[in-house]
Chimera marker file (.cmm) of the C-alpha trace (Angstrom):
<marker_set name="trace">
<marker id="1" x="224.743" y="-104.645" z="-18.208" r="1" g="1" b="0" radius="0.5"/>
<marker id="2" x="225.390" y="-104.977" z="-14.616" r="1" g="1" b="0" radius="0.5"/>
<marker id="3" x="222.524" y="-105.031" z="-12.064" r="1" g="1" b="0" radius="0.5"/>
<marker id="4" x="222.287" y="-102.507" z="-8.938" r="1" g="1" b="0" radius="0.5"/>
<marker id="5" x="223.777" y="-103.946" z="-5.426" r="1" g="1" b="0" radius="0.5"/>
<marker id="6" x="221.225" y="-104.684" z="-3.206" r="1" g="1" b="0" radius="0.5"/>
<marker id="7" x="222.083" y="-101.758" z="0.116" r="1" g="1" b="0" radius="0.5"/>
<marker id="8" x="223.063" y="-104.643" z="3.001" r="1" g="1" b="0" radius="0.5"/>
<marker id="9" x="220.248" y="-103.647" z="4.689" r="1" g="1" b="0" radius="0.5"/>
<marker id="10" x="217.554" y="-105.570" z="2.455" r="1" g="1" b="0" radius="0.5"/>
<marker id="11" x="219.482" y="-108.493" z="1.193" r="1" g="1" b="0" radius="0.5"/>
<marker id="12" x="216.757" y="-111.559" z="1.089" r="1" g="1" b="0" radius="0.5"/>
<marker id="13" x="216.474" y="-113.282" z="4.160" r="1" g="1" b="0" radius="0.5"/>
<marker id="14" x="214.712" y="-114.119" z="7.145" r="1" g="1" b="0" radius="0.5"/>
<marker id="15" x="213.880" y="-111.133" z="9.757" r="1" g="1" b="0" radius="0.5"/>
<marker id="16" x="212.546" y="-111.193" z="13.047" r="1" g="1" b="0" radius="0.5"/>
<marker id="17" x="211.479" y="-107.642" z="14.768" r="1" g="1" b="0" radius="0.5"/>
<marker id="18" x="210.084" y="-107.136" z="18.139" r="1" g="1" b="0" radius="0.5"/>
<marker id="19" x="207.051" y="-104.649" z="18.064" r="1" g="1" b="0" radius="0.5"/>
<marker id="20" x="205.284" y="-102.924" z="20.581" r="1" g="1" b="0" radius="0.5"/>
<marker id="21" x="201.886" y="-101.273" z="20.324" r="1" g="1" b="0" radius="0.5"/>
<marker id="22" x="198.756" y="-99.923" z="21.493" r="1" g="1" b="0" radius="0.5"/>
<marker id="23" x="196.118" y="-101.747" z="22.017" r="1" g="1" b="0" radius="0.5"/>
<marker id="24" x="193.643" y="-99.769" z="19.552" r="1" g="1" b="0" radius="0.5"/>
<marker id="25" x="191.519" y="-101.753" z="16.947" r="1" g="1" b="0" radius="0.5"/>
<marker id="26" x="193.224" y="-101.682" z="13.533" r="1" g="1" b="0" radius="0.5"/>
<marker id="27" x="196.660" y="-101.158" z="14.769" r="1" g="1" b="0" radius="0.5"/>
<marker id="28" x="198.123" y="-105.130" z="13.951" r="1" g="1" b="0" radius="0.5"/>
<marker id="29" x="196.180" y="-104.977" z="10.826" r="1" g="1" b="0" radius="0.5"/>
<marker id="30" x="198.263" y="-101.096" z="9.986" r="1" g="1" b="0" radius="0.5"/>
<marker id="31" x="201.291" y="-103.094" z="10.677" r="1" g="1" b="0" radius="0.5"/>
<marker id="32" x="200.999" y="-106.270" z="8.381" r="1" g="1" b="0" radius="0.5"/>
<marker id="33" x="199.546" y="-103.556" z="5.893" r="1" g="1" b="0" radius="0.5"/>
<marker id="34" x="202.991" y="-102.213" z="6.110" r="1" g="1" b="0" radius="0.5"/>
<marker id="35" x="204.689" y="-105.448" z="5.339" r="1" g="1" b="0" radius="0.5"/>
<marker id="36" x="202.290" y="-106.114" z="2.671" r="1" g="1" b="0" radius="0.5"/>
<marker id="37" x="202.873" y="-102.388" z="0.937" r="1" g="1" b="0" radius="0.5"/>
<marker id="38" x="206.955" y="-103.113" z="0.966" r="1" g="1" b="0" radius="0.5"/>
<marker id="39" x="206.819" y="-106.808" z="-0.746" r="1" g="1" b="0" radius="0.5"/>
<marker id="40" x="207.542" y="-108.748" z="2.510" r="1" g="1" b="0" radius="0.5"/>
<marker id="41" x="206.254" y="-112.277" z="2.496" r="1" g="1" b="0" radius="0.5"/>
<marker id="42" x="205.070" y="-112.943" z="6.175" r="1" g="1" b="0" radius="0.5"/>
<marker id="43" x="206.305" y="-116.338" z="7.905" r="1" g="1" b="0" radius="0.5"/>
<marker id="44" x="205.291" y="-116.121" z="11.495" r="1" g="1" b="0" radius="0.5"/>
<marker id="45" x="204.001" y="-113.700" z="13.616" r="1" g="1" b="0" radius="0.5"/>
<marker id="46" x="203.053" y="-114.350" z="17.409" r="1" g="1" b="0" radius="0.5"/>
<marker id="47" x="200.452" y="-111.561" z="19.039" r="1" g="1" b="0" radius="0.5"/>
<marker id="48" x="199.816" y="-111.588" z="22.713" r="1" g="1" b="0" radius="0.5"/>
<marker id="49" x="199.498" y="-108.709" z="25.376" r="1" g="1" b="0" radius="0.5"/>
<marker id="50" x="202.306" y="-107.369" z="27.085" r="1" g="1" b="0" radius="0.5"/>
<marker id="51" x="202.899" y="-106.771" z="31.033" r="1" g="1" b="0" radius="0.5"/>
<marker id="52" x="201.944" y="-103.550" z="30.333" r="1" g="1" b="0" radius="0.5"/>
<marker id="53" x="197.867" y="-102.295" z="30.433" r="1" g="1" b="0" radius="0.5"/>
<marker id="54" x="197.451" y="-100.736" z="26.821" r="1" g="1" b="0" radius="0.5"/>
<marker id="55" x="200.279" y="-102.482" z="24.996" r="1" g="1" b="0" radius="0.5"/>
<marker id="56" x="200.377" y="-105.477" z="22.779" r="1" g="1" b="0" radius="0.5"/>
<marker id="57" x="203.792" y="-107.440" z="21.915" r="1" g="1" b="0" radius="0.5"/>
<marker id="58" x="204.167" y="-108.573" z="18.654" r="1" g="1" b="0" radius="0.5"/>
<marker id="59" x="207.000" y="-111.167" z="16.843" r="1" g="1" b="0" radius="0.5"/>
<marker id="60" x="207.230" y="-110.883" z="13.384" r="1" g="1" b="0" radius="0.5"/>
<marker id="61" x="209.661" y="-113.001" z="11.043" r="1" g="1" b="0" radius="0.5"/>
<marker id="62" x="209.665" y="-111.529" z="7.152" r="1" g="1" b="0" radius="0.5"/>
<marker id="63" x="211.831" y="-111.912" z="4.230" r="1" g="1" b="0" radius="0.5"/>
<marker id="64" x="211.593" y="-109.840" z="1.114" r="1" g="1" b="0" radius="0.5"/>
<marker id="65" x="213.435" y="-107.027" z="-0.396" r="1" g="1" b="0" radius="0.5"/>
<marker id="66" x="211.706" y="-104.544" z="1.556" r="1" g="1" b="0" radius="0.5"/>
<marker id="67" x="212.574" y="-106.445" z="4.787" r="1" g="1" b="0" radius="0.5"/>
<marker id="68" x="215.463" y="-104.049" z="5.568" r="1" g="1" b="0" radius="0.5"/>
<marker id="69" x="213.195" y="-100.793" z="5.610" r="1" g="1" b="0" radius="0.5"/>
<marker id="70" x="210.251" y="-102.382" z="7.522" r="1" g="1" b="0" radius="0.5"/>
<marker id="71" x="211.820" y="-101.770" z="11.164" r="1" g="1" b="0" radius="0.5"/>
<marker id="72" x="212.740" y="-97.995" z="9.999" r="1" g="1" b="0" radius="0.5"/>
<marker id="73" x="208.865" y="-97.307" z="8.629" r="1" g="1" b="0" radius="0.5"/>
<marker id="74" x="207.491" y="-99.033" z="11.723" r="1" g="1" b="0" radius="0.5"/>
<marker id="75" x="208.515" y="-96.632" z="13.983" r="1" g="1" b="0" radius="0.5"/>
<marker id="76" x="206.612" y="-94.356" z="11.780" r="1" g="1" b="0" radius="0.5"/>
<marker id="77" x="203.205" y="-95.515" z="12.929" r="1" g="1" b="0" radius="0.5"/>
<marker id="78" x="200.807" y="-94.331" z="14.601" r="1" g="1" b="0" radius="0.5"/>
<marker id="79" x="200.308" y="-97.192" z="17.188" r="1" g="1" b="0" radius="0.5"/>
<marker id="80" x="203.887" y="-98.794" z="17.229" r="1" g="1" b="0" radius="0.5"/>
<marker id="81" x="205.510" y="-97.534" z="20.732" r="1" g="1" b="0" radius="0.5"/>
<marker id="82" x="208.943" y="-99.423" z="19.938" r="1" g="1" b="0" radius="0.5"/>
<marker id="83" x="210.599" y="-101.582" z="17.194" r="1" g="1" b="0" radius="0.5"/>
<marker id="84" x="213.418" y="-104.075" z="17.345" r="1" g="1" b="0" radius="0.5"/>
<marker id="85" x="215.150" y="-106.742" z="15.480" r="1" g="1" b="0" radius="0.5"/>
<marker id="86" x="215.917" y="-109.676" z="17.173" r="1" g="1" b="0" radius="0.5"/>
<marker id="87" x="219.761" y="-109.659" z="15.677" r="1" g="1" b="0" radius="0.5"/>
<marker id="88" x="219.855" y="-105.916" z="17.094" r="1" g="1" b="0" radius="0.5"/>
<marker id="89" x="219.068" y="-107.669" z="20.603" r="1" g="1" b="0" radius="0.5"/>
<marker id="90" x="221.690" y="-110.785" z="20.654" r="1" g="1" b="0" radius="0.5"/>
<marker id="91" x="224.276" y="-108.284" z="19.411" r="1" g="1" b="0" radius="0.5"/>
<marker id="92" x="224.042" y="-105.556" z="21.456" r="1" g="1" b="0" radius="0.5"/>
<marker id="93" x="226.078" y="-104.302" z="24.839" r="1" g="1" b="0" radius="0.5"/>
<marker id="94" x="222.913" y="-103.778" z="26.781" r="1" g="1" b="0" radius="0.5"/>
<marker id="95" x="221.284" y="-106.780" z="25.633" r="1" g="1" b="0" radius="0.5"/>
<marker id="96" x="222.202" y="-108.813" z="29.211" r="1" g="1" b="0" radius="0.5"/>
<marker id="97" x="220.403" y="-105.564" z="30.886" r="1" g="1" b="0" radius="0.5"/>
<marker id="98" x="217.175" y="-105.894" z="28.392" r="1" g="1" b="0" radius="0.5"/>
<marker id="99" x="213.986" y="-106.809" z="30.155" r="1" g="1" b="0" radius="0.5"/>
<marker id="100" x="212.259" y="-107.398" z="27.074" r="1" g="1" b="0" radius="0.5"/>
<marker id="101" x="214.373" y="-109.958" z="26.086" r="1" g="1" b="0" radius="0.5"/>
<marker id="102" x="213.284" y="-113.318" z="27.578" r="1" g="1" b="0" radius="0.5"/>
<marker id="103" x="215.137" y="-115.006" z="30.235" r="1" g="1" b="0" radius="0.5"/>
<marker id="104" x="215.470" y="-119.072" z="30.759" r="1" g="1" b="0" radius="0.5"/>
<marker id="105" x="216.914" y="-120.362" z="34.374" r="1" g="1" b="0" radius="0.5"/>
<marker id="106" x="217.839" y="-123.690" z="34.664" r="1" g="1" b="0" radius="0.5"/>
<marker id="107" x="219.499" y="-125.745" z="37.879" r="1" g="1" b="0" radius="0.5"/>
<marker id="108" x="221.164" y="-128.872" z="37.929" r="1" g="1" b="0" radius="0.5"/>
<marker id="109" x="223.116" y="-130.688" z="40.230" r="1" g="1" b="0" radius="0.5"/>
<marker id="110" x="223.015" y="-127.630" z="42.740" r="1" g="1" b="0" radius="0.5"/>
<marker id="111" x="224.724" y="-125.407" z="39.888" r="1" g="1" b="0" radius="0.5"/>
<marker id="112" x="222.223" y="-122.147" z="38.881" r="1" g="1" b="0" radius="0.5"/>
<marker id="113" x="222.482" y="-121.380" z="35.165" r="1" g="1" b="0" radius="0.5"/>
<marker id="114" x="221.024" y="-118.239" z="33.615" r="1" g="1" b="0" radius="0.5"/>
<marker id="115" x="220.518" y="-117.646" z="29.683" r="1" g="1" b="0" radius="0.5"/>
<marker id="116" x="219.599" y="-114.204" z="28.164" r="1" g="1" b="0" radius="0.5"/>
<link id1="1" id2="2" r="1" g="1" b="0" radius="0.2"/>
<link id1="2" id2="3" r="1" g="1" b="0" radius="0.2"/>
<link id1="3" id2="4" r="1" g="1" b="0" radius="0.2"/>
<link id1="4" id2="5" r="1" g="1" b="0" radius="0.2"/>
<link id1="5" id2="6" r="1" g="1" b="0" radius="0.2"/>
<link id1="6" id2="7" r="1" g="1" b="0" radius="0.2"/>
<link id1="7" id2="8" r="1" g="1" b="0" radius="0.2"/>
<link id1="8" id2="9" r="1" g="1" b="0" radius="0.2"/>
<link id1="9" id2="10" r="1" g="1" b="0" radius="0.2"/>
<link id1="10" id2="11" r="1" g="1" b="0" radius="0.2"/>
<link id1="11" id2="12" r="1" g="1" b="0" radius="0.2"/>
<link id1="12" id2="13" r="1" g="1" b="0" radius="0.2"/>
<link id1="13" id2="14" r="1" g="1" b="0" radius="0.2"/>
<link id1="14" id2="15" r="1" g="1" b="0" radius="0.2"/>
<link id1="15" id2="16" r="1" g="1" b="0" radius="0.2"/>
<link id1="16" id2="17" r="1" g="1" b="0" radius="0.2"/>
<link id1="17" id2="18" r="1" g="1" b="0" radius="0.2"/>
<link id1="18" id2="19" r="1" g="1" b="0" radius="0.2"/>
<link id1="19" id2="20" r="1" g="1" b="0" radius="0.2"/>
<link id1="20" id2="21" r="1" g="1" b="0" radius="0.2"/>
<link id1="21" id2="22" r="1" g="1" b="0" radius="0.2"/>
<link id1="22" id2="23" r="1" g="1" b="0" radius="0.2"/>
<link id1="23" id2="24" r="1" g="1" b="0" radius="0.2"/>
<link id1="24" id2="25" r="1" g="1" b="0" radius="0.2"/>
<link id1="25" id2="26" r="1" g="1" b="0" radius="0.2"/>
<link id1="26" id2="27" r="1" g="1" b="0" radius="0.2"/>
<link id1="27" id2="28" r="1" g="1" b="0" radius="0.2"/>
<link id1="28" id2="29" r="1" g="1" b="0" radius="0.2"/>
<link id1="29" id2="30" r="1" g="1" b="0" radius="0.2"/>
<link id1="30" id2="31" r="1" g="1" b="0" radius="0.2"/>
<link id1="31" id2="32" r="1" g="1" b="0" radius="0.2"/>
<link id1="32" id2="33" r="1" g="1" b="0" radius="0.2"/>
<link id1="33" id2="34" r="1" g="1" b="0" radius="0.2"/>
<link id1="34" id2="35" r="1" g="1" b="0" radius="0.2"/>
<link id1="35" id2="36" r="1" g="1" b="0" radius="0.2"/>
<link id1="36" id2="37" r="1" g="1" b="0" radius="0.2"/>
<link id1="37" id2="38" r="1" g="1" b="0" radius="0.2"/>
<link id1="38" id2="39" r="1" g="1" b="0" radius="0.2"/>
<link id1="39" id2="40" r="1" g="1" b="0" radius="0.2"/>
<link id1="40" id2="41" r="1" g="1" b="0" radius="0.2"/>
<link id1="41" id2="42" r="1" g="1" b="0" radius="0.2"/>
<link id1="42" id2="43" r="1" g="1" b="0" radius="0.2"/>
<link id1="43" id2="44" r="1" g="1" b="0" radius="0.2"/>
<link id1="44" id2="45" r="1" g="1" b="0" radius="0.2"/>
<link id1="45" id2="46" r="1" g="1" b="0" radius="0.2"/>
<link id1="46" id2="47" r="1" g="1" b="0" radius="0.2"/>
<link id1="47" id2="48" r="1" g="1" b="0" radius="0.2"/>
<link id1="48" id2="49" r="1" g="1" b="0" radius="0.2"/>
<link id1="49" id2="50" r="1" g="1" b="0" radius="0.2"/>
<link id1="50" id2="51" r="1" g="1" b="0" radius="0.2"/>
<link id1="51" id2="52" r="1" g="1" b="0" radius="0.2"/>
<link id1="52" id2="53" r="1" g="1" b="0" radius="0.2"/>
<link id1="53" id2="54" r="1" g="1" b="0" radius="0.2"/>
<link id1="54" id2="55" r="1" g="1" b="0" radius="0.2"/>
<link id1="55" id2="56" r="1" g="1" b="0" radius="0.2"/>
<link id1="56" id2="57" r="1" g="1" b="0" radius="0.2"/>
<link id1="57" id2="58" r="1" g="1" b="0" radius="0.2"/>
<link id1="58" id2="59" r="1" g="1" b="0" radius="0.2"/>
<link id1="59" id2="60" r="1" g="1" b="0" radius="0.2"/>
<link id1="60" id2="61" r="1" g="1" b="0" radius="0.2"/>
<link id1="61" id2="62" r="1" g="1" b="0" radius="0.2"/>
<link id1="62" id2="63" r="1" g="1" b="0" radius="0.2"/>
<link id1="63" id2="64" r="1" g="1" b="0" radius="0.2"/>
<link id1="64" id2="65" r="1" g="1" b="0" radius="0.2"/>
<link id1="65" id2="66" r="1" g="1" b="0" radius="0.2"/>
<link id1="66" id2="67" r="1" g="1" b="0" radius="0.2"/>
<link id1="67" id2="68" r="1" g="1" b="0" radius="0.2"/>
<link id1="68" id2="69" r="1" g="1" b="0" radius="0.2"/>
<link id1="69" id2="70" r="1" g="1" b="0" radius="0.2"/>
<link id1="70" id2="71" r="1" g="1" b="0" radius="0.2"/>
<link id1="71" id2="72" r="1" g="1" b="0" radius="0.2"/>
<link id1="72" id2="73" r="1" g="1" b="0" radius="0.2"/>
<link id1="73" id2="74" r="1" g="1" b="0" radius="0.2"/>
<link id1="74" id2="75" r="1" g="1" b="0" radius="0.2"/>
<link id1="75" id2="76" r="1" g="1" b="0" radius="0.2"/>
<link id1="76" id2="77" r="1" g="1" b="0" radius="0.2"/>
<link id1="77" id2="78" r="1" g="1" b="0" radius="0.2"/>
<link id1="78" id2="79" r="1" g="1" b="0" radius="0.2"/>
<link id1="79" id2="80" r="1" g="1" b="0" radius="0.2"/>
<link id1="80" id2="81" r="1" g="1" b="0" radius="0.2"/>
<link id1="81" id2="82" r="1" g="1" b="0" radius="0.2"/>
<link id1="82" id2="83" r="1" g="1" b="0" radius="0.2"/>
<link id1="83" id2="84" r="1" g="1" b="0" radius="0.2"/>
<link id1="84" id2="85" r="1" g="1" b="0" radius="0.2"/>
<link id1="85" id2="86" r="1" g="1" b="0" radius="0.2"/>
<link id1="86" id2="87" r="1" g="1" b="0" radius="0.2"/>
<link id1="87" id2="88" r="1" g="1" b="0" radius="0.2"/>
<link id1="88" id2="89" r="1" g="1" b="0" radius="0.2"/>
<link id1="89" id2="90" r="1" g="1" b="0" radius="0.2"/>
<link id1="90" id2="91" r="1" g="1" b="0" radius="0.2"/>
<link id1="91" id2="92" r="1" g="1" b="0" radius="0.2"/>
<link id1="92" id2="93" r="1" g="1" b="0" radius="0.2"/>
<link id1="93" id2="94" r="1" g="1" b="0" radius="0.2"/>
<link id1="94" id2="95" r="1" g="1" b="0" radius="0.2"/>
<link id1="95" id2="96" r="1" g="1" b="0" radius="0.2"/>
<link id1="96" id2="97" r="1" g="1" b="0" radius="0.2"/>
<link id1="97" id2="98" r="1" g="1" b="0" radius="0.2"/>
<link id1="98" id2="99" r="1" g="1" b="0" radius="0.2"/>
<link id1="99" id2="100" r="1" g="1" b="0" radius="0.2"/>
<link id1="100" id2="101" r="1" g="1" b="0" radius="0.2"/>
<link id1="101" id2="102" r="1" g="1" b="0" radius="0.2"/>
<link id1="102" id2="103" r="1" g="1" b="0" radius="0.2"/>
<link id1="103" id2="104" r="1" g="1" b="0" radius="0.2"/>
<link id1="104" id2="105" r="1" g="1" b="0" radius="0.2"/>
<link id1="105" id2="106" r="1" g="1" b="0" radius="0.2"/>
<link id1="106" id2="107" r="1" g="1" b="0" radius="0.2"/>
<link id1="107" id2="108" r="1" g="1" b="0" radius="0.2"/>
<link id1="108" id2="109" r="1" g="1" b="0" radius="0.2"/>
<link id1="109" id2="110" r="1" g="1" b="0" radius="0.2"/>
<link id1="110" id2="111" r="1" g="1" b="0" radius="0.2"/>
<link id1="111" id2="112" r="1" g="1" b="0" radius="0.2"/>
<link id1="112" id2="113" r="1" g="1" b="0" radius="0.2"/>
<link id1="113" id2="114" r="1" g="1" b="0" radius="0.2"/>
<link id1="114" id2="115" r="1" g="1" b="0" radius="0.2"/>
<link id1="115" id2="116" r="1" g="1" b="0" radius="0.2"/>
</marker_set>
């Protein structure tokens, strides 16, 4: 008996998505509820307030067969504004142009370098 391919999307392994949200009570603990509900086993998440007024950023790395659906069903919320993964980011055309994405400058010996 053979077993059932797992769809690309939710082979095992880590995951790291970007979410935005409103600042509303309940709305983090709606979106770990989600990871909960789809079998994802959480192993970081950093929480901190955005540059804009009424939106939080949150980083969350999963793994777990459900990790592949968890971006899709995010955007499904109520108090998510936005939802990225990270690999989505580093891979994409108009990921130089992102201002979301964090930027590092460095100098040395009179030489300016810039890192997306």
């Amino acid at each position: 008996m053979t077993r059932p391919s797992i769809p690309a999307q939710d082979v095992p392994g880590p995951r790291t998505l970007l979410v935005a949200l409103h600042r509303r009570p309940g709305a983090l603990d709606r979106v770990v509820g989600l990871l909960r509900r789809n079998g994802c086993t959480l192993h970081d998440l950093t929480f901190g307030p955005s540059e804009e007024p009424a939106i939080d950023h949150a980083r969350v790395t999963i793994t777990g067969a459900g990790a592949g659906r968890v971006a899709t069903q995010l955007g499904r919320l109520v108090d998510v504004v936005r939802t990225r993964e990270l690999v989505d980011l580093l891979h994409s055309p108009s990921a130089a142009l992102d201002p979301e994405q964090p930027r590092i400058d460095s100098q040395a010996d009179g030489h300016q370098h810039t890192e997306r």
